[in-house]
mmJSON file of the N, C-alpha and C atoms, coordinates in Angstrom:
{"data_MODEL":{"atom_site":{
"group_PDB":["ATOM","ATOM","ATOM","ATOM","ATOM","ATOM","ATOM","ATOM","ATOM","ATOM","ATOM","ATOM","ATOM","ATOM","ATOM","ATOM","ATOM","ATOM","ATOM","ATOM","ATOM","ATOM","ATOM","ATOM","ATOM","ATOM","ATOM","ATOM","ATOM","ATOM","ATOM","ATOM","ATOM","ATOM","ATOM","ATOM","ATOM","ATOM","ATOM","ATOM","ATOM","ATOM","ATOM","ATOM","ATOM","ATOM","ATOM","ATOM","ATOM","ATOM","ATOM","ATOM","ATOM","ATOM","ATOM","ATOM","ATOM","ATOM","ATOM","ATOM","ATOM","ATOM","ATOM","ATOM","ATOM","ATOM","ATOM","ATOM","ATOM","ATOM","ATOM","ATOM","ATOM","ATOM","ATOM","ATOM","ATOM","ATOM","ATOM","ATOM","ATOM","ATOM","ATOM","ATOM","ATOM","ATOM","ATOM","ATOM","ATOM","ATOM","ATOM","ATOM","ATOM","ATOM","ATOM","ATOM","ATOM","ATOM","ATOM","ATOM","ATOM","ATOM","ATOM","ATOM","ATOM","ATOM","ATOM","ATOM","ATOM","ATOM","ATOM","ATOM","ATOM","ATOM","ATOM","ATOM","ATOM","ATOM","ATOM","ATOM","ATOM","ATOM","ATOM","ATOM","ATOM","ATOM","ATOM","ATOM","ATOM","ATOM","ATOM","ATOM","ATOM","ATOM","ATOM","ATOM","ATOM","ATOM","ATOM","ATOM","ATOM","ATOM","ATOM","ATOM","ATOM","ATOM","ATOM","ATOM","ATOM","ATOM","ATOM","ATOM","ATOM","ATOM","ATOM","ATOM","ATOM","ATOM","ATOM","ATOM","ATOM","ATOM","ATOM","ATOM","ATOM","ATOM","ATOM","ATOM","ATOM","ATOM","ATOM","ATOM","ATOM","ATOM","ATOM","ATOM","ATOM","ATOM","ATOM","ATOM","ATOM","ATOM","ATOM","ATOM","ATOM","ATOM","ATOM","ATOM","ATOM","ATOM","ATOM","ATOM","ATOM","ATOM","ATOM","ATOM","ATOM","ATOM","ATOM","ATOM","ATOM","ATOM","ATOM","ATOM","ATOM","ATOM","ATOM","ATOM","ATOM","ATOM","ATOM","ATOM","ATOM","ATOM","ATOM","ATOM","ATOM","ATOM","ATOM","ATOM","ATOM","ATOM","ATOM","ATOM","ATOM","ATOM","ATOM","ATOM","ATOM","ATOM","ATOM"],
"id":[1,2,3,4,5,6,7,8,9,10,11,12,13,14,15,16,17,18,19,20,21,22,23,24,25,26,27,28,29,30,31,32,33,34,35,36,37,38,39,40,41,42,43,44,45,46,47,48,49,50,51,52,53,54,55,56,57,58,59,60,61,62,63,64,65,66,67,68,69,70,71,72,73,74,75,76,77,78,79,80,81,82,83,84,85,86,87,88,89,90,91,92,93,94,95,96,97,98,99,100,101,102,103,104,105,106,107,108,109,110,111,112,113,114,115,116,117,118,119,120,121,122,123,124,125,126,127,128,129,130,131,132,133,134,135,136,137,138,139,140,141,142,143,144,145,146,147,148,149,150,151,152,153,154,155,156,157,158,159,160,161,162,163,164,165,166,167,168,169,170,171,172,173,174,175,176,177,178,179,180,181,182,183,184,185,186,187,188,189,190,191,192,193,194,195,196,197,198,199,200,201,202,203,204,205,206,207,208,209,210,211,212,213,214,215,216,217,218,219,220,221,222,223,224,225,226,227,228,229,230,231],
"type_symbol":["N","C","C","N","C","C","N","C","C","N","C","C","N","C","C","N","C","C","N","C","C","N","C","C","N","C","C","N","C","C","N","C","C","N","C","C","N","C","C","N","C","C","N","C","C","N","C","C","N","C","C","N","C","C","N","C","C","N","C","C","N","C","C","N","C","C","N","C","C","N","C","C","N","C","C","N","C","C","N","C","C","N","C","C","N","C","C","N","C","C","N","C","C","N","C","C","N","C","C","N","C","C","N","C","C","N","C","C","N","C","C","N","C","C","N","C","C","N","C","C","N","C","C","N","C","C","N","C","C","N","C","C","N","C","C","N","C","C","N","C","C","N","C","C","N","C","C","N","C","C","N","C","C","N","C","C","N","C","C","N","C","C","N","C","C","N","C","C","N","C","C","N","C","C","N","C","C","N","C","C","N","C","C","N","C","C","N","C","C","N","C","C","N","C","C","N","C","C","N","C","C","N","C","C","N","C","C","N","C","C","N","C","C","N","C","C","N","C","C","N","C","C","N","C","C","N","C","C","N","C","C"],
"label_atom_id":["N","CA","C","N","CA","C","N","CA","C","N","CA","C","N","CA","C","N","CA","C","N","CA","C","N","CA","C","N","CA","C","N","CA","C","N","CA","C","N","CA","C","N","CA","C","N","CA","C","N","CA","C","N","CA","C","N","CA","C","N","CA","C","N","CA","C","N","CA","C","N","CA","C","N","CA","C","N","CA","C","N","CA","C","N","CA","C","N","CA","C","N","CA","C","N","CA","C","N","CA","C","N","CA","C","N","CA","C","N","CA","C","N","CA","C","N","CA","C","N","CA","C","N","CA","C","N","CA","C","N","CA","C","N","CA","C","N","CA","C","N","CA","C","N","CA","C","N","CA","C","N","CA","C","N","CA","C","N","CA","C","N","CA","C","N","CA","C","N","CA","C","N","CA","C","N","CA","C","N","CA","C","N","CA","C","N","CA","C","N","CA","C","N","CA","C","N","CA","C","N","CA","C","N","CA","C","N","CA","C","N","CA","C","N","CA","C","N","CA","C","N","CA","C","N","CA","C","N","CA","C","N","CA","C","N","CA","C","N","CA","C","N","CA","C","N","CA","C","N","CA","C","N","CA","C","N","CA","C","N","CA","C","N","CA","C","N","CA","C"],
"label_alt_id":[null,null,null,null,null,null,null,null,null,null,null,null,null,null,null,null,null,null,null,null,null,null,null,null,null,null,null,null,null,null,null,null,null,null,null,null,null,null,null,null,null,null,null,null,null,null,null,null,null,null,null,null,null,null,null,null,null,null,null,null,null,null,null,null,null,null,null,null,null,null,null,null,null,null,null,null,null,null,null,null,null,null,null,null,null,null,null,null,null,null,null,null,null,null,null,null,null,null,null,null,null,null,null,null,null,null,null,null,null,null,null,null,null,null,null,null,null,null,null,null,null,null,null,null,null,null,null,null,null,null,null,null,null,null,null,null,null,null,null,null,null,null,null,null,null,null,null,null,null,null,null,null,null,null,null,null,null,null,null,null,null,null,null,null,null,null,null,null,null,null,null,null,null,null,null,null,null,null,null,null,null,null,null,null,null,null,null,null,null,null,null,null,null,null,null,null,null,null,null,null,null,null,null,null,null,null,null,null,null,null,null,null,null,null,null,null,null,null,null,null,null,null,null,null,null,null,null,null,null,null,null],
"label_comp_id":["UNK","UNK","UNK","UNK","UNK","UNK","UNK","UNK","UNK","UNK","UNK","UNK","UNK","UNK","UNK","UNK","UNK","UNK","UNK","UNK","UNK","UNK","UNK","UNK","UNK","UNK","UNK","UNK","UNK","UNK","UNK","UNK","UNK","UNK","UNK","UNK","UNK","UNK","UNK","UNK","UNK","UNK","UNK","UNK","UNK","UNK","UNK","UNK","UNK","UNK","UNK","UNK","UNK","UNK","UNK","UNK","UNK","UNK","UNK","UNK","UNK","UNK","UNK","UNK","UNK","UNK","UNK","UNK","UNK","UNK","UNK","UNK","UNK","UNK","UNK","UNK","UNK","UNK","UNK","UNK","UNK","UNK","UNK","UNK","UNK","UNK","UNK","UNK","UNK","UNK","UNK","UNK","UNK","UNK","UNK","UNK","UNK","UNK","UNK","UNK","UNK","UNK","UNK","UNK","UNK","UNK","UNK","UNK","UNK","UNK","UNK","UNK","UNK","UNK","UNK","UNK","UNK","UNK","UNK","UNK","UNK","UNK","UNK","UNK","UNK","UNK","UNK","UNK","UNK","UNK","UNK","UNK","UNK","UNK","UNK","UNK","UNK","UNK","UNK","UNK","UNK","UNK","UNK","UNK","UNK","UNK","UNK","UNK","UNK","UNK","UNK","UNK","UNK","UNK","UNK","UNK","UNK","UNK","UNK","UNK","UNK","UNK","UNK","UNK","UNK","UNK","UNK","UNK","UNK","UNK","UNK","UNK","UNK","UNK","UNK","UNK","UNK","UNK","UNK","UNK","UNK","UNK","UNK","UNK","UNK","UNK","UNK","UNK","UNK","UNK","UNK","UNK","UNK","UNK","UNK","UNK","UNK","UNK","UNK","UNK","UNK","UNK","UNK","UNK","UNK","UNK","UNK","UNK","UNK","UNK","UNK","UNK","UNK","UNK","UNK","UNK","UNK","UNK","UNK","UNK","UNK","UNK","UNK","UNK","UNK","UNK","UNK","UNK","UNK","UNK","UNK"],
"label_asym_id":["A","A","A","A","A","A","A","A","A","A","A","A","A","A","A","A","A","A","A","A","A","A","A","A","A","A","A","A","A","A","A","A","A","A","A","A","A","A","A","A","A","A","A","A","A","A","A","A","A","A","A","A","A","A","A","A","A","A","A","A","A","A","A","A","A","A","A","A","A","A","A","A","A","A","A","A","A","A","A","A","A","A","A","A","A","A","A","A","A","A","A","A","A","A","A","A","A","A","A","A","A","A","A","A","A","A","A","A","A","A","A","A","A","A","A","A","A","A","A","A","A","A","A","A","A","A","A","A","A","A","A","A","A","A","A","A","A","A","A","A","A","A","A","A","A","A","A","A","A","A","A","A","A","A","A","A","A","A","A","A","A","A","A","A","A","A","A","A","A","A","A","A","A","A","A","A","A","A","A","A","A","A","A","A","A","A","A","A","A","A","A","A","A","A","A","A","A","A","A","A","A","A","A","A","A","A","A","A","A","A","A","A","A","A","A","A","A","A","A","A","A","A","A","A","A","A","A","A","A","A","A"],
"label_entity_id":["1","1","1","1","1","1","1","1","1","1","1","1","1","1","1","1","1","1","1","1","1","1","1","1","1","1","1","1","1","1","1","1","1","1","1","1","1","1","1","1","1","1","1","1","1","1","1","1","1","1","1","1","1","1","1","1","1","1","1","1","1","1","1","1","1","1","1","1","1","1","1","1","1","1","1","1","1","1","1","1","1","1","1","1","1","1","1","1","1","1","1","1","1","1","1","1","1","1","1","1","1","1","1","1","1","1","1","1","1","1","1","1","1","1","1","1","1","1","1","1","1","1","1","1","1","1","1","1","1","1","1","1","1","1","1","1","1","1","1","1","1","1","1","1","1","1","1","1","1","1","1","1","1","1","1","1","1","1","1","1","1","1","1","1","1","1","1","1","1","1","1","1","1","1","1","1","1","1","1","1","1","1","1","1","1","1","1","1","1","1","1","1","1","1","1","1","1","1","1","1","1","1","1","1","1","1","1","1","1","1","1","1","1","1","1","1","1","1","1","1","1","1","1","1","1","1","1","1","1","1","1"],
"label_seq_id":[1,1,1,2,2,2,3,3,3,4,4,4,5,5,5,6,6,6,7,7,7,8,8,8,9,9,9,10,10,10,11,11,11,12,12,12,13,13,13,14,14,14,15,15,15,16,16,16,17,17,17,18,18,18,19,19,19,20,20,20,21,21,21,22,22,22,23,23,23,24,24,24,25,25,25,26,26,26,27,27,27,28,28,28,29,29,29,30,30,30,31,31,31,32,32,32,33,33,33,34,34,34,35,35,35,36,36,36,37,37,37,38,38,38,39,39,39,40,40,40,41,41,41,42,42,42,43,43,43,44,44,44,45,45,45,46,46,46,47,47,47,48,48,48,49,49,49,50,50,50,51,51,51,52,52,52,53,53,53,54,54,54,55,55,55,56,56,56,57,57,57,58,58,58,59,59,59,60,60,60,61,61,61,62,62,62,63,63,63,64,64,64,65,65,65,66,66,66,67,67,67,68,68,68,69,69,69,70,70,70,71,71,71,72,72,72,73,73,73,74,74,74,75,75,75,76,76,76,77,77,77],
"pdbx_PDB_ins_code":[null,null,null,null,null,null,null,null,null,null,null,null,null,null,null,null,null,null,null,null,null,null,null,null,null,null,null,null,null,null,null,null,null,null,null,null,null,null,null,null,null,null,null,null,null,null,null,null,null,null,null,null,null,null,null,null,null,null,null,null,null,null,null,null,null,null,null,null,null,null,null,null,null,null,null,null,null,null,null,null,null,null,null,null,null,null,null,null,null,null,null,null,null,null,null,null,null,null,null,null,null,null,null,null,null,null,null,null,null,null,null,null,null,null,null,null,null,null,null,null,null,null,null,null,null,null,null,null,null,null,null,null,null,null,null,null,null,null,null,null,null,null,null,null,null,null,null,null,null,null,null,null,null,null,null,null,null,null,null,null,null,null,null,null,null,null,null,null,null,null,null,null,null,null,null,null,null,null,null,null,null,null,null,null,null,null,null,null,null,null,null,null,null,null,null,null,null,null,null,null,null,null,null,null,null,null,null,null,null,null,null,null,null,null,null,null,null,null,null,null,null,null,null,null,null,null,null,null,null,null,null],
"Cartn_x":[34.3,34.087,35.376,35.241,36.618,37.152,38.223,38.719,39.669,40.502,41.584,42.645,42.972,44.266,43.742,42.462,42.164,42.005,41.838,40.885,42.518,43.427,44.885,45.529,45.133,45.278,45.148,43.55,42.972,43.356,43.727,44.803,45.87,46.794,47.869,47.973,46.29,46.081,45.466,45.033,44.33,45.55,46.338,47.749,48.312,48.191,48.362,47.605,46.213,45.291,45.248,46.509,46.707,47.31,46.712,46.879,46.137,45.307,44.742,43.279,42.541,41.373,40.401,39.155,38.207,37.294,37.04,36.991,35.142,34.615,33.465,33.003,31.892,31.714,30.286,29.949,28.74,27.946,27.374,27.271,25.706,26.083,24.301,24.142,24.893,25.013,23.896,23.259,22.215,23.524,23.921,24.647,24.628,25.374,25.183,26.767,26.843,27.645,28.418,27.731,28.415,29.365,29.214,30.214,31.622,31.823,33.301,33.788,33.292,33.983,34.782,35.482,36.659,37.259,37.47,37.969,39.28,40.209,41.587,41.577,41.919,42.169,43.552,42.932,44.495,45.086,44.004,44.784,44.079,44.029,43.726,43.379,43.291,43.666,42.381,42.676,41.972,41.726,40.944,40.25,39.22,40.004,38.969,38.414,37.395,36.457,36.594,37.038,36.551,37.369,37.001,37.67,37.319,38.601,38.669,39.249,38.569,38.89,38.955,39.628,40.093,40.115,39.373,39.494,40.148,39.891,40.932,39.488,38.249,37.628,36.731,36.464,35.816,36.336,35.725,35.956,34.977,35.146,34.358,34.573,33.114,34.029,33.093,33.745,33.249,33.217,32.147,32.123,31.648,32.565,32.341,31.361,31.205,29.888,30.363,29.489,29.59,29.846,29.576,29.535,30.206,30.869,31.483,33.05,32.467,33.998,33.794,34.748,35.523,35.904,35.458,36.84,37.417,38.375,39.73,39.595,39.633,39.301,38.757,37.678,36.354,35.392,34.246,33.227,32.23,31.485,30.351,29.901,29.66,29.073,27.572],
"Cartn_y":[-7.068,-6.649,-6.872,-7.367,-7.695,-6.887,-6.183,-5.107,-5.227,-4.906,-4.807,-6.201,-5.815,-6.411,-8.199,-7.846,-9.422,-10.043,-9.678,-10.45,-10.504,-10.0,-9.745,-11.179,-11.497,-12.675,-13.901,-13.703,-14.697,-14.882,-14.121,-14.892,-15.456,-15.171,-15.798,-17.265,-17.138,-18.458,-19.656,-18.822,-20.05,-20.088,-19.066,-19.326,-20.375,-21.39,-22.998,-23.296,-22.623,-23.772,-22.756,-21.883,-21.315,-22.734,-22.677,-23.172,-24.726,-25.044,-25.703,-26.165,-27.516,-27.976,-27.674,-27.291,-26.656,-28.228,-29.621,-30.449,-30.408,-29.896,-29.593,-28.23,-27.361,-26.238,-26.412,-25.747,-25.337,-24.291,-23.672,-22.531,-22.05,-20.888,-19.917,-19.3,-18.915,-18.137,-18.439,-17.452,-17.474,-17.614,-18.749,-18.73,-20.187,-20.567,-22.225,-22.624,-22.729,-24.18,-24.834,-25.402,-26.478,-25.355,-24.465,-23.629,-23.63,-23.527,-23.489,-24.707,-26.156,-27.293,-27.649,-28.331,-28.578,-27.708,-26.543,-25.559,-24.83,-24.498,-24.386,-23.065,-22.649,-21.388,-20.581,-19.767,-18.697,-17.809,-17.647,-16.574,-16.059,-15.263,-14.69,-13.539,-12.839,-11.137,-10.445,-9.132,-8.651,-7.019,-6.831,-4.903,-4.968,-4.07,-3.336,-4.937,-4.876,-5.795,-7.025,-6.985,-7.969,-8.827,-10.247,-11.015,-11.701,-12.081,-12.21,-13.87,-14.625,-15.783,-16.077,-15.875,-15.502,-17.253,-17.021,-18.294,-17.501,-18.57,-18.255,-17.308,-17.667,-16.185,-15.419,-15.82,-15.209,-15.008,-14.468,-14.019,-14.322,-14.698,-14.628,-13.689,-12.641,-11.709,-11.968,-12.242,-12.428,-11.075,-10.76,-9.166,-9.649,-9.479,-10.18,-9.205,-8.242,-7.077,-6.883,-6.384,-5.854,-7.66,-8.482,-9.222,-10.815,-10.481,-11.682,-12.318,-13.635,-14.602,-15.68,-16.727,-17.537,-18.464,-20.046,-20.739,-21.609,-22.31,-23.299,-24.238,-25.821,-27.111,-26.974,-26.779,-26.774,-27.225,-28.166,-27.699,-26.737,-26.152,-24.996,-25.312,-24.994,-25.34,-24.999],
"Cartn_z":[-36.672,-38.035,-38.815,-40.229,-40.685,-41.626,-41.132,-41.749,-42.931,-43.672,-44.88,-44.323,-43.36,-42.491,-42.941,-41.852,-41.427,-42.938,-43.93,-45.16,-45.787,-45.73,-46.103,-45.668,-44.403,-43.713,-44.075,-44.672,-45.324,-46.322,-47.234,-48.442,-48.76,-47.435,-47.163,-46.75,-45.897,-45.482,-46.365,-47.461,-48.62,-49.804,-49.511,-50.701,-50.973,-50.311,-51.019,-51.948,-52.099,-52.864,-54.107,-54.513,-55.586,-56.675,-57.749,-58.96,-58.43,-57.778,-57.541,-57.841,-58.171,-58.992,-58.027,-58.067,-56.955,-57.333,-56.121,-56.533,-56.043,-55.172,-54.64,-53.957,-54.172,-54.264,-53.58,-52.447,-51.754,-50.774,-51.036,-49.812,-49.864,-49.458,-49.034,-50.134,-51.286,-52.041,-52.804,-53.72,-54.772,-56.11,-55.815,-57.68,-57.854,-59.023,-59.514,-59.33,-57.937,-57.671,-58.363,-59.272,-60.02,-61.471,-61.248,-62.525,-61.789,-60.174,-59.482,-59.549,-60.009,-59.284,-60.891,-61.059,-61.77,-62.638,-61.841,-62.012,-61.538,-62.125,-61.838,-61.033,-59.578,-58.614,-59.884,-60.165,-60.62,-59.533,-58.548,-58.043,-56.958,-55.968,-55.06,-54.476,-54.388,-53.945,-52.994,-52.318,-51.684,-52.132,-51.624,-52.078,-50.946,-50.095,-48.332,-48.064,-47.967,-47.516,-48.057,-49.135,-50.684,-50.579,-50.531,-50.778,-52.545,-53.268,-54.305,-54.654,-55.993,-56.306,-57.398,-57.747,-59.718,-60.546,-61.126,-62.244,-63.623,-64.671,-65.67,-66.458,-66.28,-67.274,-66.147,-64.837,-64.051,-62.441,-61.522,-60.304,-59.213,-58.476,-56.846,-56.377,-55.975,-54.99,-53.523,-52.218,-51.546,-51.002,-50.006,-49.488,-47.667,-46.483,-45.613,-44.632,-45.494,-44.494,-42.947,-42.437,-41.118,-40.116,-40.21,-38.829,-39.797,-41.032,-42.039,-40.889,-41.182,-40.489,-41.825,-41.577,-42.434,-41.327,-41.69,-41.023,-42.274,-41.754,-42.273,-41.976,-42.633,-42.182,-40.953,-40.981,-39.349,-39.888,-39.431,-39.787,-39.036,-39.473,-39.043,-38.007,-37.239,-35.934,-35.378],
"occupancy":[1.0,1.0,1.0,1.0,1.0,1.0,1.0,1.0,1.0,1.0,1.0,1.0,1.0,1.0,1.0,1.0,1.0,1.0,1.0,1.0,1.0,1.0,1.0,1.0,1.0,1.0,1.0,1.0,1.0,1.0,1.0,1.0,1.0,1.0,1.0,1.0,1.0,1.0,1.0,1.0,1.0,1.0,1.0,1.0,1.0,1.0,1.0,1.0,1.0,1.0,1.0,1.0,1.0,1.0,1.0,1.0,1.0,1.0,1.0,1.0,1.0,1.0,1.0,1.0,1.0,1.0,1.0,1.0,1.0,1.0,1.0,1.0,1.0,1.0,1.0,1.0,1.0,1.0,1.0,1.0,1.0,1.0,1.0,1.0,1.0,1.0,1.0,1.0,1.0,1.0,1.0,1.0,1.0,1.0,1.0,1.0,1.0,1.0,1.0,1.0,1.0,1.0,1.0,1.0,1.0,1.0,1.0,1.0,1.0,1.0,1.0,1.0,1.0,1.0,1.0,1.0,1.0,1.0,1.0,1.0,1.0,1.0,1.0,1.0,1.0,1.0,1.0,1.0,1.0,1.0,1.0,1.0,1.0,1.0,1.0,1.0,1.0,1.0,1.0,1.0,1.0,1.0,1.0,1.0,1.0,1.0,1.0,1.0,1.0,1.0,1.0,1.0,1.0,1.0,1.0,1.0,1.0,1.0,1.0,1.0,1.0,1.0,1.0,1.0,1.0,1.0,1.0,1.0,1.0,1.0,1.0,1.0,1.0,1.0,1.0,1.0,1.0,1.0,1.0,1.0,1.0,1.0,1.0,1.0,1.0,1.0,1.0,1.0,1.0,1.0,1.0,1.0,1.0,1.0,1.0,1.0,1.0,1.0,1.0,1.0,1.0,1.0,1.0,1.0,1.0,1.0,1.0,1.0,1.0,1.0,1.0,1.0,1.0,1.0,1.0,1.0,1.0,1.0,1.0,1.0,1.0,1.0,1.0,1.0,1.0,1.0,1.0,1.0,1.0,1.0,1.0],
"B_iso_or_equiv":[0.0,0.0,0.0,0.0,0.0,0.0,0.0,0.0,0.0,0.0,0.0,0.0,0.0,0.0,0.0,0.0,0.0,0.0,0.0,0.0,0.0,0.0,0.0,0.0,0.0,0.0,0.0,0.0,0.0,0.0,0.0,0.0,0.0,0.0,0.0,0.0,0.0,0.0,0.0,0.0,0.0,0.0,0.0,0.0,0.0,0.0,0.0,0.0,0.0,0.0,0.0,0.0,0.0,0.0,0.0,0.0,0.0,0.0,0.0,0.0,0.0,0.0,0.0,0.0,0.0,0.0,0.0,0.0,0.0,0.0,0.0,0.0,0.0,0.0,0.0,0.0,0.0,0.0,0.0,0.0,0.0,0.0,0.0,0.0,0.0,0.0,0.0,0.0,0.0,0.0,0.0,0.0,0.0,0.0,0.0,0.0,0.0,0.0,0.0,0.0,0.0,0.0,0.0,0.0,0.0,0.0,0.0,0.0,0.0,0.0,0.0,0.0,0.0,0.0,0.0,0.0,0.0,0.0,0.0,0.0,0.0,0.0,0.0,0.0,0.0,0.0,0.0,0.0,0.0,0.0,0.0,0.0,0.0,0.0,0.0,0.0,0.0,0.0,0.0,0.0,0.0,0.0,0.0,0.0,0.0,0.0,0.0,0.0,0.0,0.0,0.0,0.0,0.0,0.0,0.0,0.0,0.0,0.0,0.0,0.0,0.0,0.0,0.0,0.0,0.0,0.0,0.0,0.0,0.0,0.0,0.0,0.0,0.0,0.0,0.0,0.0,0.0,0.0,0.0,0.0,0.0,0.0,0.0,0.0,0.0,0.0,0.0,0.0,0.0,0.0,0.0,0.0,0.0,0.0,0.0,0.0,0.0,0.0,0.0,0.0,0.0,0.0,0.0,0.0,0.0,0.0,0.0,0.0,0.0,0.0,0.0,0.0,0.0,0.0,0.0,0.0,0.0,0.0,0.0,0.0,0.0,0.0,0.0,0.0,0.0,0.0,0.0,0.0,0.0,0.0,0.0],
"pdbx_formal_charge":[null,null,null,null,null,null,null,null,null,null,null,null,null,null,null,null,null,null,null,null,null,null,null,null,null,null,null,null,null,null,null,null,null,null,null,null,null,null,null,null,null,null,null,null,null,null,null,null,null,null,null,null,null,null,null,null,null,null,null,null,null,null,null,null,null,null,null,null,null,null,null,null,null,null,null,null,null,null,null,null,null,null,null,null,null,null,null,null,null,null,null,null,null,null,null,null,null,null,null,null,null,null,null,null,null,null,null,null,null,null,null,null,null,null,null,null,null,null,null,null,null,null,null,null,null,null,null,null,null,null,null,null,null,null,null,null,null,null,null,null,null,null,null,null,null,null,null,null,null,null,null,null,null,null,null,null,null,null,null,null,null,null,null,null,null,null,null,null,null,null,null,null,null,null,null,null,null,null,null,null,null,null,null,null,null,null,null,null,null,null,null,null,null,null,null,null,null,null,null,null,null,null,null,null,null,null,null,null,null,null,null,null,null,null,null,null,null,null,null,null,null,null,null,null,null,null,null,null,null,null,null],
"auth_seq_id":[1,1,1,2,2,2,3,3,3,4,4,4,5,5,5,6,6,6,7,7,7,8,8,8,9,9,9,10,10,10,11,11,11,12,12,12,13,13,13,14,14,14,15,15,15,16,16,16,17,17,17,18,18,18,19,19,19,20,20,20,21,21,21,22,22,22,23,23,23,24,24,24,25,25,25,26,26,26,27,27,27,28,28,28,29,29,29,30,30,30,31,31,31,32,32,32,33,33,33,34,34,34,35,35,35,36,36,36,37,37,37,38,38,38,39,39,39,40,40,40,41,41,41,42,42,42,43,43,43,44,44,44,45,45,45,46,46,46,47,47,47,48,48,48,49,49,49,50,50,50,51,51,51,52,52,52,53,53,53,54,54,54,55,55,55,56,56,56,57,57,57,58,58,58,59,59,59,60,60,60,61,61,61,62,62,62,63,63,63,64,64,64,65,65,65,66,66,66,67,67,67,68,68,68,69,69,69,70,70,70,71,71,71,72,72,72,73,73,73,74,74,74,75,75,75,76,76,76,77,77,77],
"auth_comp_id":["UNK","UNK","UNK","UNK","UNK","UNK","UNK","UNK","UNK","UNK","UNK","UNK","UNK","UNK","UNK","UNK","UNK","UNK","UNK","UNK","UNK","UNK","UNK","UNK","UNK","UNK","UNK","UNK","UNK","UNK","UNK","UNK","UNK","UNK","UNK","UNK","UNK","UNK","UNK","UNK","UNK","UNK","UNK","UNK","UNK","UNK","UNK","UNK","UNK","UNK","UNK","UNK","UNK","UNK","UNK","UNK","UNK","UNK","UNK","UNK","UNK","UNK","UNK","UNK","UNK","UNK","UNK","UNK","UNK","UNK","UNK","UNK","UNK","UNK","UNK","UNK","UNK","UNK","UNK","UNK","UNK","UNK","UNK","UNK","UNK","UNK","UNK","UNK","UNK","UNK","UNK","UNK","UNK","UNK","UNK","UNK","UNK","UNK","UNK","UNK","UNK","UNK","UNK","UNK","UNK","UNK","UNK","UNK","UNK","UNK","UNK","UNK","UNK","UNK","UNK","UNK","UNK","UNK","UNK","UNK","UNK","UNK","UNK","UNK","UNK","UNK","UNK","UNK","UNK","UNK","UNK","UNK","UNK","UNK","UNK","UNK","UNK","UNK","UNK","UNK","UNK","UNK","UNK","UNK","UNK","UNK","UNK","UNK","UNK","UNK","UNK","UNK","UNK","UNK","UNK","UNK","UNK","UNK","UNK","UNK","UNK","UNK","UNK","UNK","UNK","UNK","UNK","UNK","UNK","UNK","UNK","UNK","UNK","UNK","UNK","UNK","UNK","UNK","UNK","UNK","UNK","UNK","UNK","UNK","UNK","UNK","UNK","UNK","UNK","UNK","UNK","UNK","UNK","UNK","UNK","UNK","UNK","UNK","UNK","UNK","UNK","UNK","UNK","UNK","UNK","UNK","UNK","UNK","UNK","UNK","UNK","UNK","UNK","UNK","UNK","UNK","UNK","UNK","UNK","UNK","UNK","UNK","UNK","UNK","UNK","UNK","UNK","UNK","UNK","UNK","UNK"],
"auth_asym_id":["A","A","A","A","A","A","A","A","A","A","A","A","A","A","A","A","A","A","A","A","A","A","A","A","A","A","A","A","A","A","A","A","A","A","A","A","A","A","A","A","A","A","A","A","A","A","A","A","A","A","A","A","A","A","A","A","A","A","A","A","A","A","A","A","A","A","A","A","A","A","A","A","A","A","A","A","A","A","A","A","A","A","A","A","A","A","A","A","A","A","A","A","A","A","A","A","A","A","A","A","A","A","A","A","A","A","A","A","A","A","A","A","A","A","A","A","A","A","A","A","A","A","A","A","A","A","A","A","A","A","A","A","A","A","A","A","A","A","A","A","A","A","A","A","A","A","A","A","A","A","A","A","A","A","A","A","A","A","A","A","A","A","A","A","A","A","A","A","A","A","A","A","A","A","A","A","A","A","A","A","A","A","A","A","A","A","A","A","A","A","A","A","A","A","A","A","A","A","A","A","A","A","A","A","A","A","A","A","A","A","A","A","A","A","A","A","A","A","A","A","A","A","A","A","A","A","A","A","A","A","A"],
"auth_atom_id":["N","CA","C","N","CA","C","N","CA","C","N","CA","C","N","CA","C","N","CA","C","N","CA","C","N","CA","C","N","CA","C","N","CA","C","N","CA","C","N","CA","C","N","CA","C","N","CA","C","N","CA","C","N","CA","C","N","CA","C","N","CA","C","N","CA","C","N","CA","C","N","CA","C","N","CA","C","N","CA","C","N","CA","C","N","CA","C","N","CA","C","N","CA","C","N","CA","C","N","CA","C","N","CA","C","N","CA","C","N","CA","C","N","CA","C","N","CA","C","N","CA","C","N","CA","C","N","CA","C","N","CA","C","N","CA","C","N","CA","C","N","CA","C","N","CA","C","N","CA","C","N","CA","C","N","CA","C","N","CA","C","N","CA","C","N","CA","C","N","CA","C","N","CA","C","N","CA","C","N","CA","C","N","CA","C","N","CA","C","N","CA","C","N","CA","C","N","CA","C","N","CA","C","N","CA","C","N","CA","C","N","CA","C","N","CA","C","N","CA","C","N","CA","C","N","CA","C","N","CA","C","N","CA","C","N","CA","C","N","CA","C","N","CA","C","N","CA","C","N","CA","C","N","CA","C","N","CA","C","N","CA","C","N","CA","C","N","CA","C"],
"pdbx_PDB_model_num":[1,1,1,1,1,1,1,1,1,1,1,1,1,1,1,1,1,1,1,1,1,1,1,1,1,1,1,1,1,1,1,1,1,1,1,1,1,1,1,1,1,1,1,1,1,1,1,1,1,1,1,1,1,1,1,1,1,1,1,1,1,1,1,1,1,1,1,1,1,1,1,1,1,1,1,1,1,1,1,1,1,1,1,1,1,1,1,1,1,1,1,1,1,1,1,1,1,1,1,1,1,1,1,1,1,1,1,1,1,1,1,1,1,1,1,1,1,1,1,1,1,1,1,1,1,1,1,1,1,1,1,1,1,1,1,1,1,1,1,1,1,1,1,1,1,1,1,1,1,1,1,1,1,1,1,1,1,1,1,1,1,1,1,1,1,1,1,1,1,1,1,1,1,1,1,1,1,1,1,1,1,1,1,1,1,1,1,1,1,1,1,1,1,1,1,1,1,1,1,1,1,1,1,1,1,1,1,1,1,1,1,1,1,1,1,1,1,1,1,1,1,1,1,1,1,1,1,1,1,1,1]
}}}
């Protein structure tokens, strides 16, 4: 289960792709995709669970629930 710490982790680990162009955008999510892609990353941050992805007028908040992982250049398996 991924606690404060671990998601703390995870921002350290995507902290390069701060101030960076979001060049392709895809997932499970019920939202429209195409609003994240040429879009400038401002920023990062975390709250408990929450993972956070700050654009310049809006936010991602990811919420990784009871059984949430993440990988890093992998693909899904």
């Amino acid at each position: 289960m991924p606690e404060g710490p671990s998601i703390v982790i995870l921002k350290e680990k995507v902290n390069y792709l701060k101030q960076k162009i979001v060049a392709e955008a895809s997932g499970y999510a019920d939202l429209e995709m195409g609003a994240f892609e040429h879009r400038k990353i401002i920023d990062f941050k975390s709250w408990g669970k929450h993972f956070l992805i700050c654009f310049s007028d809006f936010t991602i908040r990811i919420h990784f629930g009871l059984f949430g992982s993440y990988q890093l250049h992998e693909p899904k398996k």
